[in-house]
FIVEXGU-547440 format. One record per residue (C-alpha): residue number from 1; residue in three letters; x, y, z. Coordinates in steps of 0.02 Angstrom, whole numbers, always signed. Each point is the difference from the previous one (the first is absolute). Layout:
# FIVEXGU-547440
R / i / aa / px / py / pz
R / NUM / ALA / X / Y / Z
...
//
This chain:
# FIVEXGU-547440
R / i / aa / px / py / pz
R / 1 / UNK / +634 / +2581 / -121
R / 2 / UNK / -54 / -145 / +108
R / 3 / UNK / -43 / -94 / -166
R / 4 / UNK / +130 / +49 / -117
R / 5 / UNK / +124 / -76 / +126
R / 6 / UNK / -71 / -142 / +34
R / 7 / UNK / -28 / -59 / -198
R / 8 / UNK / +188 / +58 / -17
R / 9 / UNK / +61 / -128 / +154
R / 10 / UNK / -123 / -154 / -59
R / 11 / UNK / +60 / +33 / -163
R / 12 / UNK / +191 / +0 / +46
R / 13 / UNK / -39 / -127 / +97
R / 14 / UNK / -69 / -127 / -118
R / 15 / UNK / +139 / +49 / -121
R / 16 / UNK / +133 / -25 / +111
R / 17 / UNK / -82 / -167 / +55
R / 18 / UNK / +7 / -51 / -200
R / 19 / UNK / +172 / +69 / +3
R / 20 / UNK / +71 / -129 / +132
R / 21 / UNK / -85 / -154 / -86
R / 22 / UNK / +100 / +84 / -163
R / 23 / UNK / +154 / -14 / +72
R / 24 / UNK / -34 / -139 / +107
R / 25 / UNK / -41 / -96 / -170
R / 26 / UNK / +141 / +105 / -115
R / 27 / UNK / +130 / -50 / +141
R / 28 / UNK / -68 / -189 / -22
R / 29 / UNK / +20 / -1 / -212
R / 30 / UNK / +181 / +94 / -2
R / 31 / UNK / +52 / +45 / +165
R / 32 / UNK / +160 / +111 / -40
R / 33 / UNK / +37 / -54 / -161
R / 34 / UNK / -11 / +102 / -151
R / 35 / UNK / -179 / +33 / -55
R / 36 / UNK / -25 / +73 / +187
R / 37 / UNK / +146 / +80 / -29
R / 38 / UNK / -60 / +60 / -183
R / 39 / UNK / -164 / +66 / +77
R / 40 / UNK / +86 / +107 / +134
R / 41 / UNK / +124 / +66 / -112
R / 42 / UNK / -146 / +44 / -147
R / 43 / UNK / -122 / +70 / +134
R / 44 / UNK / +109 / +113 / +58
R / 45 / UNK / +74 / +69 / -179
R / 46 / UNK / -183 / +12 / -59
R / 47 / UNK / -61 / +114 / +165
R / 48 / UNK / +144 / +95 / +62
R / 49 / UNK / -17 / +106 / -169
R / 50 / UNK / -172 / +2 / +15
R / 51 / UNK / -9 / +61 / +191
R / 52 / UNK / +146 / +113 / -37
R / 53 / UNK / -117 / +96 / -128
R / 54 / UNK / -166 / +4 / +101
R / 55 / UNK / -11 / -62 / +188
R / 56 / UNK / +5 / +185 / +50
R / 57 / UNK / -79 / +70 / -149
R / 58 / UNK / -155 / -96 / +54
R / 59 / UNK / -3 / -28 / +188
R / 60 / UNK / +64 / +176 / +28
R / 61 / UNK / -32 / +113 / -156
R / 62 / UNK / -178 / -49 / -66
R / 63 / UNK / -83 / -80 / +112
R / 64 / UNK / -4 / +154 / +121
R / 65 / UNK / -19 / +131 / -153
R / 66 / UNK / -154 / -101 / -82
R / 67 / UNK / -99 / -21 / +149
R / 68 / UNK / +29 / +190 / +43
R / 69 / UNK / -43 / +31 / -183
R / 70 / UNK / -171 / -113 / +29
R / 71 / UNK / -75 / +118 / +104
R / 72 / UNK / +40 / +148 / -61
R / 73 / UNK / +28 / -25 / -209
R / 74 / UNK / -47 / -153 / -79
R / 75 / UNK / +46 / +54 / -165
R / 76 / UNK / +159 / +34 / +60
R / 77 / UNK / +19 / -160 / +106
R / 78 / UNK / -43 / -83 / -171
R / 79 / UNK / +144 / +80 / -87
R / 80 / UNK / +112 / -52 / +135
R / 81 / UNK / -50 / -195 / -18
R / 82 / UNK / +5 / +10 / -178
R / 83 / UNK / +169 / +78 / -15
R / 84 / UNK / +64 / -121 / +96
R / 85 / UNK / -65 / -135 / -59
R / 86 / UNK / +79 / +49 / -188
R / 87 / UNK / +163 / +23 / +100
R / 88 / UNK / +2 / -162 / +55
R / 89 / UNK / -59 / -88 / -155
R / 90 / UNK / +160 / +72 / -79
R / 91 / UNK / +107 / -63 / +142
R / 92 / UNK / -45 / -151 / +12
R / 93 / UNK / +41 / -40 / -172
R / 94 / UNK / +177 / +79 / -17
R / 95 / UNK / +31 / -111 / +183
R / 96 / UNK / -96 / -146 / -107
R / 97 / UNK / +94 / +20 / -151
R / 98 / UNK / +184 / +33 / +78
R / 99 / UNK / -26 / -163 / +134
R / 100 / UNK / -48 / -112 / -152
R / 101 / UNK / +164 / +68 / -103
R / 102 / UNK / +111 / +7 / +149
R / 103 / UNK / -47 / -121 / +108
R / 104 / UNK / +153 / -98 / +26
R / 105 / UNK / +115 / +143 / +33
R / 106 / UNK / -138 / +56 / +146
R / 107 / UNK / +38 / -165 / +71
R / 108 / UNK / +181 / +20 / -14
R / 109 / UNK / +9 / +178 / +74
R / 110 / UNK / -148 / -57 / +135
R / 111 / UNK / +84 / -178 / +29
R / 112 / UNK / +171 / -1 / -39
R / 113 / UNK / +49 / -152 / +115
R / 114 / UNK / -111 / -116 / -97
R / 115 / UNK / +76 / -150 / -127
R / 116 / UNK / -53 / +10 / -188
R / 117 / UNK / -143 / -132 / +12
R / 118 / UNK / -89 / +116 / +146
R / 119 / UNK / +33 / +158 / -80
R / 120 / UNK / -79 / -64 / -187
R / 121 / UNK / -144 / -59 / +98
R / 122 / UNK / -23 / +142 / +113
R / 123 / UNK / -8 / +98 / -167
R / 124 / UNK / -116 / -116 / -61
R / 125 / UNK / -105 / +39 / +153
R / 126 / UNK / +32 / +178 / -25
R / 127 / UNK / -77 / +11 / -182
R / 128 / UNK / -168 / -96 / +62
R / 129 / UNK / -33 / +107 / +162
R / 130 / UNK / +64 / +164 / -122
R / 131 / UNK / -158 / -10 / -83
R / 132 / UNK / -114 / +26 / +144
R / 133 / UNK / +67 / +177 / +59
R / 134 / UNK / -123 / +91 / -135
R / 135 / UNK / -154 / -93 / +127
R / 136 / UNK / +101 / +4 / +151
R / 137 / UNK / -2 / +202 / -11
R / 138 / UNK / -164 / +22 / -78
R / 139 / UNK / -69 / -88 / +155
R / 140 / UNK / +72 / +82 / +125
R / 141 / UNK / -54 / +149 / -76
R / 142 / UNK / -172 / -55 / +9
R / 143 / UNK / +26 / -69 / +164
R / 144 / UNK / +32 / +185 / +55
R / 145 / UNK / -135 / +70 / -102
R / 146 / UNK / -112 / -121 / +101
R / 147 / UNK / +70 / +52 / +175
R / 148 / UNK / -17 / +181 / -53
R / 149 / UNK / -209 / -28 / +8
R / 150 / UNK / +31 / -96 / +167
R / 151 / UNK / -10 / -153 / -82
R / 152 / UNK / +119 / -154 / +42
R / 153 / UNK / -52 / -145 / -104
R / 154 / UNK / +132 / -6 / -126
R / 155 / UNK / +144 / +42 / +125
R / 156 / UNK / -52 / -144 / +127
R / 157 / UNK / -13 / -129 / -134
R / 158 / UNK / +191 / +50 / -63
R / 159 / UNK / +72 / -114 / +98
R / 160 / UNK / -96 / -163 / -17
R / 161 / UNK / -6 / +13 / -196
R / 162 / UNK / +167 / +5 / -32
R / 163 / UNK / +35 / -146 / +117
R / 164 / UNK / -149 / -84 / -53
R / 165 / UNK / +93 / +18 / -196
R / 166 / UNK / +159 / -40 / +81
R / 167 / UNK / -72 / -158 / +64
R / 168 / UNK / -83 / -67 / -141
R / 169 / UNK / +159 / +32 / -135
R / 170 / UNK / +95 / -95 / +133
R / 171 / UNK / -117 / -171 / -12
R / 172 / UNK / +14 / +51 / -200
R / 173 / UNK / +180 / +18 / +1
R / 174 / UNK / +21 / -181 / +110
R / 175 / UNK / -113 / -84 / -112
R / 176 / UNK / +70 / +46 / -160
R / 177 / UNK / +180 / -12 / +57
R / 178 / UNK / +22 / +189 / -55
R / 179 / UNK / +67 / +134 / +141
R / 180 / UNK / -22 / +137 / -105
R / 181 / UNK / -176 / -1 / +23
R / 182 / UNK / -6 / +51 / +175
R / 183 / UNK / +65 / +177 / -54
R / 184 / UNK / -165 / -18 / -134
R / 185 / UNK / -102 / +6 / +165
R / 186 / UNK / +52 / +182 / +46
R / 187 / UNK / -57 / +73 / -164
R / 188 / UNK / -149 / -106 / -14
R / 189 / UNK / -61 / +63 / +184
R / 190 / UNK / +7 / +176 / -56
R / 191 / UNK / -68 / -8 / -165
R / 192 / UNK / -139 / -75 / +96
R / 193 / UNK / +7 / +115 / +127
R / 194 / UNK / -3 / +149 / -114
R / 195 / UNK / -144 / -62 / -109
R / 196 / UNK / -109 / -25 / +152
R / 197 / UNK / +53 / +168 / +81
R / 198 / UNK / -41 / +88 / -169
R / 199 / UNK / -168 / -72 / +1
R / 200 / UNK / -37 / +24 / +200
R / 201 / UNK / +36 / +172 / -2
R / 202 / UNK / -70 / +47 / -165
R / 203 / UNK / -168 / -81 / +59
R / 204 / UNK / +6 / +94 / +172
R / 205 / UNK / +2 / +168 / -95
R / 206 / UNK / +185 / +37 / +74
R / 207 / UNK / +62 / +10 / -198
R / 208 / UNK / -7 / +191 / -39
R / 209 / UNK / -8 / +52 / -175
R / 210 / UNK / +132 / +63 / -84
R / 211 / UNK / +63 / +182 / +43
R / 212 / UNK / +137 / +117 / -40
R / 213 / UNK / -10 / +158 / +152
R / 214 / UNK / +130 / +67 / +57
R / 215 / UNK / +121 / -129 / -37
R / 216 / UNK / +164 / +89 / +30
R / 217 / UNK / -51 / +82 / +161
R / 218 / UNK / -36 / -184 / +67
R / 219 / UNK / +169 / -56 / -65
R / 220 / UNK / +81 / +119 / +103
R / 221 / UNK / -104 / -49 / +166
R / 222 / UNK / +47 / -159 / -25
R / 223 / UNK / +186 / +27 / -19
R / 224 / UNK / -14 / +122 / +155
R / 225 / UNK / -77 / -171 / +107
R / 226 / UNK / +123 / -105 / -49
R / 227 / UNK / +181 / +94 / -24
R / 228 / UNK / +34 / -27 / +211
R / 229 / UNK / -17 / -169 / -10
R / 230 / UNK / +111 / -44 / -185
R / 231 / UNK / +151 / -60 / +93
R / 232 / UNK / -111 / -139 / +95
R / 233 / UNK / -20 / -119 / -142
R / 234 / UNK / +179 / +31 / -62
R / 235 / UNK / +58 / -70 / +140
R / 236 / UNK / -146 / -130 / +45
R / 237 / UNK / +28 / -94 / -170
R / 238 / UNK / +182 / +15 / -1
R / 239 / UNK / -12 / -83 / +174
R / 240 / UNK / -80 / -131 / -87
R / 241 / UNK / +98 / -31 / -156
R / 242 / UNK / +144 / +11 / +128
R / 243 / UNK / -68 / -132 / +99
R / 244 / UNK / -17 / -132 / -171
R / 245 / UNK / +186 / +35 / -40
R / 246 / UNK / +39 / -26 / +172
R / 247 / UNK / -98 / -163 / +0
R / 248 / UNK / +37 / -63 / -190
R / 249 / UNK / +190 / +44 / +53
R / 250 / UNK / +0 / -106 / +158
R / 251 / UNK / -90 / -154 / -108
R / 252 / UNK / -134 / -27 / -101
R / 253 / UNK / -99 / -111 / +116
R / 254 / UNK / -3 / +160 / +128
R / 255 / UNK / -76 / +97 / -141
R / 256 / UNK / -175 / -107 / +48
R / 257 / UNK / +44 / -42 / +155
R / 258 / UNK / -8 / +225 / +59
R / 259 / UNK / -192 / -37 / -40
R / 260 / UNK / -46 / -132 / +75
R / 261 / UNK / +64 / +62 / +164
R / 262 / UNK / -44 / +179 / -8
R / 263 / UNK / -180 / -77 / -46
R / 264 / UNK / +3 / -76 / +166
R / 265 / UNK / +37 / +163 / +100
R / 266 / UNK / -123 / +123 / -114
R / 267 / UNK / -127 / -106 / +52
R / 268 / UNK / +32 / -1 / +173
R / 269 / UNK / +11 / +197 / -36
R / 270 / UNK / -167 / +18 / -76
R / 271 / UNK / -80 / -114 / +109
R / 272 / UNK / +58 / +93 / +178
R / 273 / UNK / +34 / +167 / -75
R / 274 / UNK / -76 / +59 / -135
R / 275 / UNK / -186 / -25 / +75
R / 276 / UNK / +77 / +128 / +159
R / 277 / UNK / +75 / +118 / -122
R / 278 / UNK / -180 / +28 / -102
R / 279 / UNK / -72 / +20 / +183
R / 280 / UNK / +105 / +125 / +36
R / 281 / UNK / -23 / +101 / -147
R / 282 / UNK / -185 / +15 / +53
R / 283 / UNK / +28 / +34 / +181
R / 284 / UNK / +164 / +136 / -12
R / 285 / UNK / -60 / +92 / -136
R / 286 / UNK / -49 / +169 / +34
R / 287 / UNK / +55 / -24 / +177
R / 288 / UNK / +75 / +130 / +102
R / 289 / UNK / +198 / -29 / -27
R / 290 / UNK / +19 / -33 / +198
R / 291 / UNK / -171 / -117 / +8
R / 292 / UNK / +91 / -92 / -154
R / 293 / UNK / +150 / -31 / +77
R / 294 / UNK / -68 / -71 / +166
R / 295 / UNK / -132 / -103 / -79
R / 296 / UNK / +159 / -59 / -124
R / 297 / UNK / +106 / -33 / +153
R / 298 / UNK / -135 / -117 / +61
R / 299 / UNK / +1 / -95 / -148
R / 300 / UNK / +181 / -24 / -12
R / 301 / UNK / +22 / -121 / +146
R / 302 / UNK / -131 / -134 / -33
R / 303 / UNK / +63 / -17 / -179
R / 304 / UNK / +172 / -24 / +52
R / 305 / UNK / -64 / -137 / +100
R / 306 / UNK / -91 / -97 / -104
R / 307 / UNK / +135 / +34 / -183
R / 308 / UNK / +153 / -27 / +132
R / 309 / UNK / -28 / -194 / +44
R / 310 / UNK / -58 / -41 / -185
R / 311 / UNK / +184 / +100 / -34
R / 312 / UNK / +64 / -125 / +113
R / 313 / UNK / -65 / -141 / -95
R / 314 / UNK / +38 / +38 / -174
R / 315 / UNK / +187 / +30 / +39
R / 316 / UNK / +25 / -152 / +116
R / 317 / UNK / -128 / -124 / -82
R / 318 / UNK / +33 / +39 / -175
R / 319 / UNK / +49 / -163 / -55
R / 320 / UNK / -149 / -61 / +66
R / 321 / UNK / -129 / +139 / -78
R / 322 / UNK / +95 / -52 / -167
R / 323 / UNK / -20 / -178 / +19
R / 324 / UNK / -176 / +5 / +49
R / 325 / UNK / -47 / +110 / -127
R / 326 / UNK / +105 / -39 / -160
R / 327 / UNK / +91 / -160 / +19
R / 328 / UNK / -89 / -115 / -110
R / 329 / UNK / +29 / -46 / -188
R / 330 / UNK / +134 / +94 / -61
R / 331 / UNK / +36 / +90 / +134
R / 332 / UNK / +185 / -71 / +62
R / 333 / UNK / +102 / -7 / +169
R / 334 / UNK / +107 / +145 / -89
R / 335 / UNK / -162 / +96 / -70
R / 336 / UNK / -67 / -25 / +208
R / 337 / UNK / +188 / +89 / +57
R / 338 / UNK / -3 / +105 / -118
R / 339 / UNK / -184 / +89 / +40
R / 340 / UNK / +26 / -17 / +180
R / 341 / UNK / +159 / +97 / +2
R / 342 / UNK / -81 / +139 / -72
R / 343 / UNK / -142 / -24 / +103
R / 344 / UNK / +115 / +26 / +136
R / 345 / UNK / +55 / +174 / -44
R / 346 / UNK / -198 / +42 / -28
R / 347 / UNK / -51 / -83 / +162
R / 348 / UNK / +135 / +118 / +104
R / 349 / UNK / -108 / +150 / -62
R / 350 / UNK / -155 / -53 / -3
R / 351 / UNK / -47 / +100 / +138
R / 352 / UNK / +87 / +155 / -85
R / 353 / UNK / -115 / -17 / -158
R / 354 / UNK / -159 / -1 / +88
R / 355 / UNK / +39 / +153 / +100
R / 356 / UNK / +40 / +74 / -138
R / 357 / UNK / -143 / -25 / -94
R / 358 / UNK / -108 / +74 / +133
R / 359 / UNK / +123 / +130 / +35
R / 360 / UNK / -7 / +55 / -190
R / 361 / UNK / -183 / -34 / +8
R / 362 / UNK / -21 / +125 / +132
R / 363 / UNK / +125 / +160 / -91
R / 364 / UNK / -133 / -24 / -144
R / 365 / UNK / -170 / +12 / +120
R / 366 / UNK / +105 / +177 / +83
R / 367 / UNK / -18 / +41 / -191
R / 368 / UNK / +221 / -20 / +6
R / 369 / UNK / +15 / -85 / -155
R / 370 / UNK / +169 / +100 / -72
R / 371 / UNK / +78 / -58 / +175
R / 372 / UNK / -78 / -184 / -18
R / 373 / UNK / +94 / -9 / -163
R / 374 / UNK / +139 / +60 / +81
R / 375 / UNK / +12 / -127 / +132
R / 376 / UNK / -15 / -140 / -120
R / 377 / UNK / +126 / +74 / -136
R / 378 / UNK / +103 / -28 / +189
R / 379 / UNK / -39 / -144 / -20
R / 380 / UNK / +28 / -61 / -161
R / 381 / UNK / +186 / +66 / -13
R / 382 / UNK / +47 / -99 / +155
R / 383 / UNK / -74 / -146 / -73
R / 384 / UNK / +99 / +18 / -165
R / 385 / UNK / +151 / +27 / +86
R / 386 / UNK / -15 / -164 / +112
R / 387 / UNK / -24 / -91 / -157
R / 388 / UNK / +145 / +62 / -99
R / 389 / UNK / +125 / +10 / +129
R / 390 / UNK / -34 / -164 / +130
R / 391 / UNK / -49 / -127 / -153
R / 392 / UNK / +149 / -86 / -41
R / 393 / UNK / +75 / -5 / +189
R / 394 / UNK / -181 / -56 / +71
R / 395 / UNK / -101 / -85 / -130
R / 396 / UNK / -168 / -21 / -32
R / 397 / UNK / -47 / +44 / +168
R / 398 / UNK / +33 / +175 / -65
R / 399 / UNK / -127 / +43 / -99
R / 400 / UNK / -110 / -29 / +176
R / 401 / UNK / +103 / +86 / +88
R / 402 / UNK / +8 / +155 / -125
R / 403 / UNK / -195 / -9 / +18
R / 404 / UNK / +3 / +11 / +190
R / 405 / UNK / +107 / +132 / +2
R / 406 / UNK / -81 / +108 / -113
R / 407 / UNK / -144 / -14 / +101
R / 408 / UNK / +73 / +18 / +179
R / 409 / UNK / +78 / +179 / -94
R / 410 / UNK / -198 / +16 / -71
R / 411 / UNK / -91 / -7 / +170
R / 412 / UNK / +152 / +119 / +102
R / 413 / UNK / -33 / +140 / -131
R / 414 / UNK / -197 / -18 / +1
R / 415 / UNK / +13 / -17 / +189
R / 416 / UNK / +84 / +119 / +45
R / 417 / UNK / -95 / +133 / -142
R / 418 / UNK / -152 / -59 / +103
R / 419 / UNK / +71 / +38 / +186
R / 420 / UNK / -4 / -176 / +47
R / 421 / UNK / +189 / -52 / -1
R / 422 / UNK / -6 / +1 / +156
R / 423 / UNK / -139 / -137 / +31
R / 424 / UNK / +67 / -89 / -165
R / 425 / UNK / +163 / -34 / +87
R / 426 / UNK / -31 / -50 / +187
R / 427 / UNK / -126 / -120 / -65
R / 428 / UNK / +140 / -86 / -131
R / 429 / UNK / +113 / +18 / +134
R / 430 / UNK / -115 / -100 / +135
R / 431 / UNK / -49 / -129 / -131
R / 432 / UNK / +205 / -32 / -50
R / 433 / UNK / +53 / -115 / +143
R / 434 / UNK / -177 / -85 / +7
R / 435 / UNK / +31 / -50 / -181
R / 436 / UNK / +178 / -62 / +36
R / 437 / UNK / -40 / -106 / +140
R / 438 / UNK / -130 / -84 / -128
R / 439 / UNK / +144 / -32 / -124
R / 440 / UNK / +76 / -94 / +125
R / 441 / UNK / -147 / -77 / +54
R / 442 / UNK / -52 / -64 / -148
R / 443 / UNK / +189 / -100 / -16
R / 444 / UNK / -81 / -170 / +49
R / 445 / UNK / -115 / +20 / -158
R / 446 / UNK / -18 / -123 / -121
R / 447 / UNK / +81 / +37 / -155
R / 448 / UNK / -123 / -36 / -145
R / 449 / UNK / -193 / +3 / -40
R / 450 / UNK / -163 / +32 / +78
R / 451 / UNK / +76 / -65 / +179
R / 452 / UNK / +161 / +136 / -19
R / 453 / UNK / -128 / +127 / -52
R / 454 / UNK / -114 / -32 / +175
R / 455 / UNK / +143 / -28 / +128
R / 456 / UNK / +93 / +171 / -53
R / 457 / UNK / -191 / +99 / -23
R / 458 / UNK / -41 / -75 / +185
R / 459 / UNK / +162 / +44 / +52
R / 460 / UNK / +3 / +177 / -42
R / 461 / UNK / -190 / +20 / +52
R / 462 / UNK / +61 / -80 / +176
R / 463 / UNK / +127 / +112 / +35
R / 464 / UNK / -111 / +148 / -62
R / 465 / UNK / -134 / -49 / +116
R / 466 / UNK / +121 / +3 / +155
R / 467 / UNK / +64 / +175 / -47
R / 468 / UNK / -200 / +41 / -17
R / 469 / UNK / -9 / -73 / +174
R / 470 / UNK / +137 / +65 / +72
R / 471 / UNK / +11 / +182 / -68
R / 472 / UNK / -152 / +128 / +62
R / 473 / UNK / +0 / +108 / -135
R / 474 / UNK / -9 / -149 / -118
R / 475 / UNK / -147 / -70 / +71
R / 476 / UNK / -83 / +165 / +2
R / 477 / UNK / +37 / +7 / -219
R / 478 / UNK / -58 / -180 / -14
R / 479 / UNK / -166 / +42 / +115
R / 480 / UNK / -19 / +139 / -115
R / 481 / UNK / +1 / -91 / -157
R / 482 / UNK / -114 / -137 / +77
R / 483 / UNK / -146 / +126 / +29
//
């Protein structure tokens, strides 16, 4: 276990790493203009079909069955793989086929807001990336297949291949003065990727011959896994398409600019919470419910005091994360307001999507996972309605704020299906007027760059510290954490 998670963080690790220097370096060659704007816009036609289709059908339906199957029936397990795999052959090429034919009413029905020259090349985009999806799936299939014989090779490299194709159509694309080849980095990745997987898991022996058992019956175990969970990415990718009308609707530079700030807080996400919330799936599972819940309840307070100054931060220095991290080349004064603003609404719940990863984290290691679902489908309506009824009377800073919101309704459901609303809330409730007297502190800050960036982080650290200082029960979290 010890092993698998530790090639899955390096690995997510290194590809997030390539992913900042690819939008560090995208932001420098087009900043908000239209072929960012084109690649957000075709990314998301060409996966929210494809995720719509299969995120649960692998995660949920055959991983589980196959490595059950494994142990027991290999021939069977076989059938399963190879079924599927068919399936998704066919898919792939009616969702092929229809992007390449309809790929500029996608963009109109998935960016409506957008003017005729971003909408032809976002369909441009769209055709390119369209032709990857018959890879993309077969890989993740693969991936799973892989993970199934407690192997993680394919899944940890995921990440930094596609950013490592991202990056180099992006140095293509700038030096032959033609955008549309950035989208020709997704499919190239994953044709890659899918050739290599084919051959690593073929040569590992993890390849099972072709078989035919029982077929039907395993159709019908599958459908019985995944039928409680079918509403989940209804709503998840209509939460997204929602959020690129939203966004196209309120300007096409916001379009790119939703990325390059949400980039910023995922990061911060993975990097604080996503390492606690694989811990925690190791040490609550098979836990006594009561043991669970106070170990859980221990956890709670040291994360919200390390995710709530960094919240801090990213809402009151976001001009300053944005400058520092994207204002160069193309990247404009209005593509800098633009990002920040957003960044704003993600930095207010910052701390509200790392609880709630852990929180979600820990309903799957008490084996919850219909409730877990339920507590982000919570979620996810809250953060469609934000979106659709705030935009036009707040802004940009919406579609952070829709975020944050969805999350803060995310982390009350899991808490409180977990027992811990309870701690949850006194600790938000202590860390609320420490994090307003940083706002104000952080007043005198300089405005722009690197020196902005340090006065409001030392700042909101200061003020912190005090509070550490000052408050018992604080000190006794932070000792905690130390040791």
């Amino acid at each position: 276990m010890r092993a698998a998670v530790q090639r899955l963080v390096l690995g997510g690790l290194a590809g997030k790493l390539l992913g900042m220097v690819r939008e560090v370096l995208l932001a420098a060659a087009y900043g908000t203009g239209v072929p960012a704007t084109a690649t957000r816009v075709a990314q998301t036609g060409t996966l929210v079909p494809v995720d719509f289709f299969t995120a649960d059908v692998l995660t949920a339906g055959f991983l589980p069955l196959h490595k059950e199957l494994l142990g027991t029936d290999p021939a069977r397990a076989a059938t399963l793989f190879h079924g599927l795999r068919t399936a998704l052959w066919v898919l792939s090429g009616i969702l092929t086929v229809g992007l390449l034919v309809l790929a500029r009413p996608a963009v109109d029905l998935l960016a409506p807001g957008l003017d005729a020259g971003a909408a032809t090349a976002s369909a441009e985009f769209l055709r390119v990336m369209a032709v990857g999806i018959p890879s993309y799936l077969q890989f993740s299939l693969l991936s799973y297949l892989e993970i199934s014989h407690d192997g993680f090779r394919l899944s940890s490299a995921r990440a930094t291949a596609q950013n490592l194709g991202m990056l180099a159509s992006l140095g293509l694309a700038w030096v032959l003065h033609q955008p549309v080849v950035l989208a020709g980095g997704f499919a190239a990745a994953y044709v890659v990727l899918h050739a290599w997987g084919y051959a690593s898991v073929r040569r590992r022996g993890f390849l099972p011959a072709v078989s035919t058992e029982g077929g039907r019956e395993l159709l019908g175990r599958l459908w019985r896994r995944l039928r409680p969970l079918l509403l989940l990415p209804l709503v998840l990718q209509g939460s997204v398409v929602t959020e690129r009308i939203v966004a196209s609707l309120l300007g096409d530079q916001v379009v790119a600019a939703v990325d390059y700030a949400r980039f910023v807080a995922s990061t911060g996400v993975n990097l604080l919470a996503v390492p606690l919330g694989l811990a925690g799936l190791a040490a609550l599972s098979g836990l006594d419910t009561t043991v669970a819940r106070e170990r859980l309840a221990g956890i709670l307070p040291g994360l919200l005091l390390v995710v709530a100054p960094v919240s801090v931060v990213l809402a009151v220095g976001s001009s300053q994360v944005v400058e520092v991290l994207y204002a160069r080349g193309a990247f404009d004064a209005r593509a800098v307001a633009t990002s920040a603003s957003v960044l704003t609404g993600f930095g207010l719940g910052f701390w509200a999507q790392s609880c709630a990863y852990v929180l979600v984290k820990a309903l799957n290691a008490a084996n919850k996972n219909t409730v877990a679902a339920g507590s982000l489908l919570a979620g996810l309506v809250v953060t469609l309605a934000v979106n659709v009824s705030l935009h036009a009377l707040l802004g940009p800073v919406t579609l952070g704020l829709a975020a944050s919101a969805g999350a803060v309704v995310t982390a009350a459901v899991a808490a409180h299906l977990l027992g811990v609303s309870r701690t949850l809330w006194r600790w938000v409730g202590a860390c609320v007027p420490v994090a307003l007297v940083a706002w104000g502190a952080c007043a005198w800050a300089p405005a722009r760059g690197w020196l902005g960036l340090v006065a409001v982080g030392g700042c909101v650290l200061a003020v912190f510290a005090v509070a550490v200082l000052v408050l018992a029960s604080w000190r006794r979290v932070v000792l905690a954490l130390v040791r």
